[in-house]
N, C-alpha and C positions, 0 to 999 in steps of 0.2 A: 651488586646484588639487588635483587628486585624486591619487592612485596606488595600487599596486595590488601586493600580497603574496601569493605561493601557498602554500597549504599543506598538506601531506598528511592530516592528521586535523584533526579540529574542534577548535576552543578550547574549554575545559574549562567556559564558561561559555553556550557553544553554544546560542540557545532553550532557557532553561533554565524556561521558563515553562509548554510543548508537553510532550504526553505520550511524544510521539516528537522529543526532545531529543537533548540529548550525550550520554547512554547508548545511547541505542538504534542512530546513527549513528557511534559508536565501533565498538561491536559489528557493527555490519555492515562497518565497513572493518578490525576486525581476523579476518574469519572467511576471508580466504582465498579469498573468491567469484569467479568467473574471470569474465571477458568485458567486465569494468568497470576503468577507469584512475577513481580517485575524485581530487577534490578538494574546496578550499576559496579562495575569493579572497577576501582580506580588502582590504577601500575601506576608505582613509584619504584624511582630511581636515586638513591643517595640525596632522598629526604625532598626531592621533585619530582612532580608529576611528569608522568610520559604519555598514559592515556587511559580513556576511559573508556569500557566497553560498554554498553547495556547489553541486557541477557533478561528471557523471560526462560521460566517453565510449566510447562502440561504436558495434559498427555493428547500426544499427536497420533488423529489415525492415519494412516500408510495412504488411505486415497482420496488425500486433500484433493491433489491437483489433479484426478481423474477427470474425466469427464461423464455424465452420467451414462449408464448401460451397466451390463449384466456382470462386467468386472466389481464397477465401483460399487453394487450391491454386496460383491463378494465377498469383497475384502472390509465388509464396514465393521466388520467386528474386531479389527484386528489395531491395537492401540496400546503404545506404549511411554513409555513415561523420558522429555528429552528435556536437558538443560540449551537455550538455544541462545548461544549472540544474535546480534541482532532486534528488531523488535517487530510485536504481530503485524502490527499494520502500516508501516514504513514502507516507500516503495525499495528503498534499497536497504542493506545490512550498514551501516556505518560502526568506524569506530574513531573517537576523537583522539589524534594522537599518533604514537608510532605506531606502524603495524609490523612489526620484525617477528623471527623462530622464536626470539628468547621470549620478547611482551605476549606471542599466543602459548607456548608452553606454560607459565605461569596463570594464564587464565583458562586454561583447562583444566590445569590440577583443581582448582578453586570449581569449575563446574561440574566435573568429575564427582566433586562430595554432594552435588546436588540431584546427580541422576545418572544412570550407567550409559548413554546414550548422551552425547554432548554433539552439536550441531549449529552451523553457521548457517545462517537464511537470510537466503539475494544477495550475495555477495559477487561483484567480480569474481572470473580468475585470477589465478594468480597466487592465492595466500598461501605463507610458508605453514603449510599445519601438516606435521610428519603422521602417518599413519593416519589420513583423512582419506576417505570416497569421496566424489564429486560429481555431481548431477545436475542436468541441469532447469530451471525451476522457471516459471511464467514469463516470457521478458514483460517488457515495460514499455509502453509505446511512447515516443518524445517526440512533436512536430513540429519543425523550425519554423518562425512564422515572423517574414520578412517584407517589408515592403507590399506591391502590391501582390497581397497572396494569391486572388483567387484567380487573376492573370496570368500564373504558372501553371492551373492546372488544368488537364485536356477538355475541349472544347465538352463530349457526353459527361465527364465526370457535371459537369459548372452547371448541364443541363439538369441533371439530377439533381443537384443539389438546391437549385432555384422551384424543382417540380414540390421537392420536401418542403420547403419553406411556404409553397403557397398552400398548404396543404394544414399548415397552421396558423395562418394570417388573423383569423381569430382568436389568440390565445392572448393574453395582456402577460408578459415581460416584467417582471419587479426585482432592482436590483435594491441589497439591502446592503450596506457598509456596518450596520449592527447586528448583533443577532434581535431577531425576529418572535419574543417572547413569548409574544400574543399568538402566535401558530406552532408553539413549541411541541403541543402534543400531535395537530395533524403532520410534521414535518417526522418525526419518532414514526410515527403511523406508516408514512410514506417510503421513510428508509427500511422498514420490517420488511414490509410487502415486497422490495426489491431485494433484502437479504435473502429470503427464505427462496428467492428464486434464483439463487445465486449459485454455480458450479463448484465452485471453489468457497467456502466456509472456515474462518479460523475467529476471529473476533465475534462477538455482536455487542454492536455498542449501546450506549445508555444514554437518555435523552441528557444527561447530564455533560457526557462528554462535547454532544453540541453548541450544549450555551458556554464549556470551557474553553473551546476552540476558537468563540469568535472573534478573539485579540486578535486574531493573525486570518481573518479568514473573512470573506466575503459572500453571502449568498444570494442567490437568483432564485426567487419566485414564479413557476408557472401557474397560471391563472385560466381556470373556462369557466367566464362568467365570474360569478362570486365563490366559487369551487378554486380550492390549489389541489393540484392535481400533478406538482412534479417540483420539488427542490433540487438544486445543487449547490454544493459545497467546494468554494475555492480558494485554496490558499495562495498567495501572491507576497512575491518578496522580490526586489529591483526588478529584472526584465524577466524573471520567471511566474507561470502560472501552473499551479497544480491543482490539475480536477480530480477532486479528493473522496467525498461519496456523493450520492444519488439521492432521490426516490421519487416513486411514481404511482399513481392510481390505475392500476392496470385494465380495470374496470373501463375506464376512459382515455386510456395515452395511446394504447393501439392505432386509435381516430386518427392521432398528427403523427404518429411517425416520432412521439415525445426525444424518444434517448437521441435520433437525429438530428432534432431541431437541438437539444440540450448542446449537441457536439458545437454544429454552426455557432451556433451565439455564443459559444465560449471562445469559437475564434474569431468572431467579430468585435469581444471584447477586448481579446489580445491584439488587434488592428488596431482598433479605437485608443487604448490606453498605450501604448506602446512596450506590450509584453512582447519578447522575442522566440521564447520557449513556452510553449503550450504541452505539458505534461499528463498521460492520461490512464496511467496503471497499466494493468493485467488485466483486459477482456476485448471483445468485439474489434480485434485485429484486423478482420477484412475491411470494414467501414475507414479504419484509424489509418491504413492504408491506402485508401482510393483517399483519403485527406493527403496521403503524401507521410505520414507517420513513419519514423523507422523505429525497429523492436532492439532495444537495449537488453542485451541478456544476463540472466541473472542465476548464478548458482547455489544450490544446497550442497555445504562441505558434511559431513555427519563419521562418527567413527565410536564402535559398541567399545569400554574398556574390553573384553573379552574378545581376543582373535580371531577364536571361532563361529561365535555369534557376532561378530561384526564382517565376516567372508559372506555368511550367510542373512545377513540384511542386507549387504552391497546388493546381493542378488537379488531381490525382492526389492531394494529399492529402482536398478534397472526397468524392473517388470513395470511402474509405476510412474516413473520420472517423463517428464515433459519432453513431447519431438520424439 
């Protein structure tokens, strides 16, 4: 027989395997971030643990993952309230542990009292979840990065990518192994201005989430002149790199071609240091591709308690789901 424990933060042993582990997932529940009730259900089995799921809830509107046009205006009204495995800002759905019929039937019932609307977000195929839709959600761009890289790639691509780089020769480069205190509020600043231009919106985070992050995280400073003008955020764990957020002074990044050069230099980091997996979310797919990127896909499971209303969100969520 199963049962079933809530808990407000992760166990300290949380995916401890994953580059977005118990650190990164502490950090994000102790930053204060609004719109999110966080947990964790932990399944036991004859007094052991079997696994633990995290789970947030809010209310989601229907055309997250549009793209902007006269749909995504349409439908901006229309928002409803979901218990969701998985977490806002993870690139993929995890769950630490077994993933069987029996461990997700018992962690529905437990989301079920949380919201009529229960939903898996980025998850693989695959999961036994009976009476689940499935659609499918942003992939996730992954680029192997081996040996000599830029040797693999076709002679116009390599040209291009030398024309970007000289194009910001003048920018000064600042790698930071701490977080960066003393630019704590122009760096918040920088991530804003990239948020609010953002297709795809579920989180916004809080400058605090940044200085909790930095145990595990690395950031790059762009510089014109005495002006920063463009951060990134990198989490790095044995040979993996994950490019985690952004931001930019749009006012000024235009000039170099910023979020390109950002790409470059993060895979010259990964030469340099010997990272072999360079990680880079959900956006700007054609660039991440002419890098040689492949898109990892990722699905949304979701299912209404009510059969009628959940025939007719499958269908409205078709109208709306990614590809």
């Amino acid at each position: 027989m199963l049962t079933v424990e809530h808990l407000a933060t992760p166990p300290p042993d949380f995916l401890a395997d994953e580059v977005e582990g118990y650190l990164y997932y502490k950090a994000f529940n102790d930053a204060g971030i609004e719109d999110f009730q966080l947990g964790y259900l932990v399944v036991i089995r004859n007094g052991r643990r079997v696994a633990v799921v995290p789970y947030f809830v809010m209310r989601y509107c229907v055309n997250t993952t549009l793209p902007d046009g006269p749909l995504k205006r349409m439908l901006g009204w229309l928002r409803f309230k979901i218990a969701c495995a998985g977490h806002p800002s993870a690139d993929f759905g995890r769950i630490d542990g077994e993933i069987s019929a029996e461990v997700l039937r018992v962690v529905n019932a437990e989301l079920f009292k949380l919201a009529a609307v229960v939903s898996y977000k980025d998850f693989a195929a695959g999961l036994p979840l009976d009476g689940f839709s499935m659609q499918p959600n942003l992939p996730v761009a992954r680029l192997d990065v081996a040996g000599d890289f830029y040797a693999g790639l076709r002679g116009s691509v390599r040209r291009e990518f030398r024309q970007r780089l000289r194009r910001a020769q003048s920018l000064r480069i600042e790698e930071c192994g701490a977080y960066p205190r003393e630019h704590a509020a122009r760096i918040h600043e920088l991530y804003l201005q990239t948020h609010a231009r953002a297709e795809m919106q579920l989180e916004k985070l809080t400058p605090q989430f940044f200085a909790n992050v930095a145990a595990i995280s690395k950031y790059v400073l762009y510089w014109e002149n005495d002006v920063l003008i463009g951060f990134s955020l990198l989490i790095c764990k044995d040979r993996f790199m994950l490019g985690k957020y952004l931001g930019m002074d749009y006012a000024r990044a235009p000039k170099y071609g910023l979020y390109f050069v950002m790409m470059l230099n993060h895979v010259d980091i990964c030469v340099r240091d010997g990272y072999t997996v360079y990680q880079t979310g959900a956006s700007s797919y054609d660039f991440k591709q002419r890098l040689g990127s492949r898109l990892i896909p990722a699905y949304i499971y979701f299912r209404h308690r009510n059969p009628l209303i959940h025939r007719m969100l499958a269908l409205l969520m078709k109208l709306v789901a990614y590809g």
